[in-house]
C-alpha positions in Angstrom: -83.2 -116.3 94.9 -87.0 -115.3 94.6 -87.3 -115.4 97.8 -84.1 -113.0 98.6 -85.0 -110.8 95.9 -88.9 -110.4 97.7 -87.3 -109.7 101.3 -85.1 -107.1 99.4 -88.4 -105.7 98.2 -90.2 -106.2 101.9 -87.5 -103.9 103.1 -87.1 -101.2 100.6 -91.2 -100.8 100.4 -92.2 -101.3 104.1 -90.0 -99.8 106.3 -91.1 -96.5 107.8 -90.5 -93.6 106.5 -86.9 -92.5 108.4 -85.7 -95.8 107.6 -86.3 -96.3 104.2 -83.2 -96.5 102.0 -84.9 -94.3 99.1 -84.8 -91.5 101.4 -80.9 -91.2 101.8 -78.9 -88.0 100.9 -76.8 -90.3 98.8 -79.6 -90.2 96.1 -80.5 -86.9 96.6 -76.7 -86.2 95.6 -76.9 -88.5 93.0 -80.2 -86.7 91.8 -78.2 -83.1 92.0 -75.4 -84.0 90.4 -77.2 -85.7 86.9 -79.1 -82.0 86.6 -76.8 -80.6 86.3 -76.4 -82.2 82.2 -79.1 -80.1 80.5 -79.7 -83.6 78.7 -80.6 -85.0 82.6 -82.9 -81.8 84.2 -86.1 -83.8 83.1 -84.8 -86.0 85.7 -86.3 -84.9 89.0 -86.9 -86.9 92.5 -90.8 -87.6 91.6 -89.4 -88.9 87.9 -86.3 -91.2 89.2 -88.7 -92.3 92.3 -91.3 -93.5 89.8 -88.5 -95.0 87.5 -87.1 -96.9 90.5 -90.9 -98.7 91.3 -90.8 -99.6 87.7 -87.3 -101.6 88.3 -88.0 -102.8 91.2 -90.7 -104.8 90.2 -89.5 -106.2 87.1 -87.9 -109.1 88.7 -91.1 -109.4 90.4 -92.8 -110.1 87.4 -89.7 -111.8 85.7 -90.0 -114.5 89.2 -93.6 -114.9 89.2 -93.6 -115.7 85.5 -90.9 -118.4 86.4 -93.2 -119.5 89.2 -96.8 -119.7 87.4 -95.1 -121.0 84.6 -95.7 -118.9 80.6 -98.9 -120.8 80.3 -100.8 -118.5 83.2 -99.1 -115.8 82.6 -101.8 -113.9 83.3 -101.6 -115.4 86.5 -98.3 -113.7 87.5 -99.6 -110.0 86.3 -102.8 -110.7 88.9 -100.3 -111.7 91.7 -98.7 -108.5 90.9 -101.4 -106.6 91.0 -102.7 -108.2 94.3 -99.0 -107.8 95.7 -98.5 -104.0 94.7 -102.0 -102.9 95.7 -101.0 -104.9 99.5 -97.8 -103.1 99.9 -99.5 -99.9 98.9 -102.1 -101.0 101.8 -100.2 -101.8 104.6 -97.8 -98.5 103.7 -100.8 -96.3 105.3 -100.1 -97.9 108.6 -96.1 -97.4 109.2 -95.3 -94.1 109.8 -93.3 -91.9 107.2 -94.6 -93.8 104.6 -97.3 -92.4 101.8 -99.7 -94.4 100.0 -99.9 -93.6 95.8 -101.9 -94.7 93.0 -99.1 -94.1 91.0 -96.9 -96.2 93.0 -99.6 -99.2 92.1 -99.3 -98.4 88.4 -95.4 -98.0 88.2 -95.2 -101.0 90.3 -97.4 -103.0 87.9 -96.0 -101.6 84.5 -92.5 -103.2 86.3 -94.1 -106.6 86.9 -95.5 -106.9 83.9 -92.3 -105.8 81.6 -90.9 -108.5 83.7 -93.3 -111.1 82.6 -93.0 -109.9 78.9 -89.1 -110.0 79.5 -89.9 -113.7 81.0 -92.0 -114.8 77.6 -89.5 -113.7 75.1 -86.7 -115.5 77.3 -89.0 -118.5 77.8 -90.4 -118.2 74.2 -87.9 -121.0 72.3 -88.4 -123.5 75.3 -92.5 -123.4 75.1 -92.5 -123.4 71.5 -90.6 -126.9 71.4 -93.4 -127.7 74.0 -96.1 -127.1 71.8 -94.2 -129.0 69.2 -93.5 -131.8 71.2 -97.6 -132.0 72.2 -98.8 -131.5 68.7 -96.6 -134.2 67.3 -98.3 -136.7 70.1 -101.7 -135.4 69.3 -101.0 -136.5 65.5 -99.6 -139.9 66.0 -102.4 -140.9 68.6 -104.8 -139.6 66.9 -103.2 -141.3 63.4 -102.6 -144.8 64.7 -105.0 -144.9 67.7 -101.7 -146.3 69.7 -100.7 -146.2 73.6 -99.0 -143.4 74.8 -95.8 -143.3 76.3 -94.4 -141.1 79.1 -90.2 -141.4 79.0 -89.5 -139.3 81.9 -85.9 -139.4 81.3 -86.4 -137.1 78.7 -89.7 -135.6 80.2 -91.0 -136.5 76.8 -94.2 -138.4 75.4 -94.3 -140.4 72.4 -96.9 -142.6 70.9 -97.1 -146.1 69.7 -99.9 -148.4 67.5 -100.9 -151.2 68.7 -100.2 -150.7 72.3 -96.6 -151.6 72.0 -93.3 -149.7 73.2 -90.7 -149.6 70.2 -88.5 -152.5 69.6 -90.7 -154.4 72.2 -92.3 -157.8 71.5 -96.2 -158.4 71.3 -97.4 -157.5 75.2 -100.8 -155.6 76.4 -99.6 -152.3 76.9 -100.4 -153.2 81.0 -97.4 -155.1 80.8 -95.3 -152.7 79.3 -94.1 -151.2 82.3 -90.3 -150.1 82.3 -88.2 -148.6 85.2 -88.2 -145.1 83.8 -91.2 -145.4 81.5 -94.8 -145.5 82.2 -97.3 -146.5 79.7 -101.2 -145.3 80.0 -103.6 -145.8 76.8 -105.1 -142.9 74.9 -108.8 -142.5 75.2 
């Protein structure tokens, strides 16, 4: 789906100018028809051009997020940046098409709604995570006990002594399952 979403970007941001599906009469229509509510006459083509960057690239953001994961975060806005500032490059070569500043700087604000969008979303999942890894910090560091990696569950969970629960009295070498893997805490 990222990658459809990207081509649908590709297309709408570098083909040339006579191409471009922006510059239909269908949104010039569109356009003409909201002004005429005296609620809509802020509205105009530089306005609704500038609000479509924005929406265009909060997927973008939303994606990358996904991608980089909500630890590097900051990750995703810097691939945004870098991928707004090479559209706005390569668009001084194909004819019809104008280079702007404030196409970089709608097109980030976009990507980086997207990633705020993408923490709040993501926020209840990472803040198990960090529950889960504090809880293993606690009991290794409380019993000074062997770790243990169920990756049924994608879970870690730590035992004393070097022992898996319910398990009889083996080195913690020994203590090597189908779906578990044991490795000591240092």
């Amino acid at each position: 789906m990222t990658i459809a979403y990207l081509a649908f970007v590709g297309w709408v941001t570098l083909t040339p100018g006579s191409d471009a599906p922006t510059q239909s009469d269908l949104v010039l229509r569109v356009l003409a028809r909201l002004q005429r509510y005296d609620h809509m006459a802020w509205l105009t083509y530089d306005r609704a051009e500038y609000l479509a960057n924005i929406a265009l690239f909060v997927p973008v953001g939303l994606f990358l997020l996904l991608l980089f994961g909500s630890r590097f975060w900051w990750v995703a806005v810097l691939a945004a940046v870098i991928m707004t500032s090479s559209i706005e490059t390569v668009q001084k070569a194909i004819p019809g098409r104008v280079s702007d500043d404030r196409d970089i700087a709608a097109n980030t604000l976009g990507a980086v709604i997207g990633v705020l969008v993408g923490l709040v979303l993501t926020l209840p999942a990472t803040m198990r995570r960090w529950s889960a890894e504090e809880d293993r910090r606690r009991a290794s560091a409380a019993y000074g006990g062997v770790q243990v990696h169920d990756t049924r569950l994608g879970l870690a969970r730590t035992t004393g002594r070097g022992r898996l629960p319910n398990q009889s009295c083996r080195p913690w070498f020994c203590c090597i399952r189908t779906r578990s893997v044991m490795s000591p805490v240092f």
